[in-house]
C-alpha positions in Angstrom: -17.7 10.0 -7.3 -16.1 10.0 -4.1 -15.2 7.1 -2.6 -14.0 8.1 0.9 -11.3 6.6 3.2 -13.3 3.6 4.6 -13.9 2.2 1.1 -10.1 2.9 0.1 -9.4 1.1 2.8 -11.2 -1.7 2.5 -10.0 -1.9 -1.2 -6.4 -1.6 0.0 -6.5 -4.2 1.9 -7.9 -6.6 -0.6 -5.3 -6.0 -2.7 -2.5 -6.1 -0.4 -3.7 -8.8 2.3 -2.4 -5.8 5.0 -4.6 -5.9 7.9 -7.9 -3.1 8.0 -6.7 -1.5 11.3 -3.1 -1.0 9.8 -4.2 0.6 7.2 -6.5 3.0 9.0 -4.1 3.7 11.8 -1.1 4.0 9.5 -2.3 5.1 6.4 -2.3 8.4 4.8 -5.6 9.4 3.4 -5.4 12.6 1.1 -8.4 14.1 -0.6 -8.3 17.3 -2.9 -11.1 18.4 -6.0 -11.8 14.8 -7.6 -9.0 12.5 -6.8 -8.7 10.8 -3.4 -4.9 9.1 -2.4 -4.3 6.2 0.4 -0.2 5.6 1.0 0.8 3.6 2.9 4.6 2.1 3.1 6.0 2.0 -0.7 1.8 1.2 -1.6 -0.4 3.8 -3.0 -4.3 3.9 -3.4 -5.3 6.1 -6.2 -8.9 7.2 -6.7 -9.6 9.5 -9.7 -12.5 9.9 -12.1 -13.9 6.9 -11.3 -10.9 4.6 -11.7 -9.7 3.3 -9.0 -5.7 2.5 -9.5 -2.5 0.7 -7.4 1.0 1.7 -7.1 3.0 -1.3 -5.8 6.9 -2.2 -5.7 8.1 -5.4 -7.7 11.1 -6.5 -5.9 13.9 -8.1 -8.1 16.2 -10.4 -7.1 18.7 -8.9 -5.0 21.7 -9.9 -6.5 21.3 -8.9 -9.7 19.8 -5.7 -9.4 19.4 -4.0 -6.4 16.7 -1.2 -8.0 13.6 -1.2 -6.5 10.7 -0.6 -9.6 7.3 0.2 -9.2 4.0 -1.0 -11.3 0.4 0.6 -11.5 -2.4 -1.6 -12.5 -6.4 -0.3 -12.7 -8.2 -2.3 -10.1 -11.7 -0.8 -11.0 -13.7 1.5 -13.5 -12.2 3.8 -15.8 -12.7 3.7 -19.6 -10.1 5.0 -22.0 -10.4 8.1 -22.3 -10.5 8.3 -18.3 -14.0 8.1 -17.5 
């Protein structure tokens, strides 16, 4: 199932309140076999086997720990064994 950079973005932008028209002028849409990716910034839009996953930053606080760490989460579809 492809999903194809106008729906990525539109899903992007959902989840990240970022403006449509930044996301499509700034954004990096890469498509190769079954897996589609949308980066933009530290933000990644991952489309594979018909789950559709986010890579985001969590920003700690910056005076305890100035380490920048990263969380996926599965927005849509996908079963367990990654259908």
């Amino acid at each position: 199932m492809k999903l194809g950079k106008r729906k990525m973005v539109t899903i992007f932008a959902q989840e990240t309140g970022l403006p449509k028209e930044h996301i499509r002028i700034y954004g990096k849409y890469e498509c190769f076999g079954n897996k589609e990716r949308l980066q933009l910034g530290a933000h990644t839009l991952v489309a594979y086997e018909g789950a559709v996953t986010i890579l985001e930053p969590v920003y700690g606080s910056f005076e305890d720990d100035k380490e920048i760490t990263y969380r996926s989460r599965i927005i849509r579809g996908g079963d367990e064994d990654g259908r």
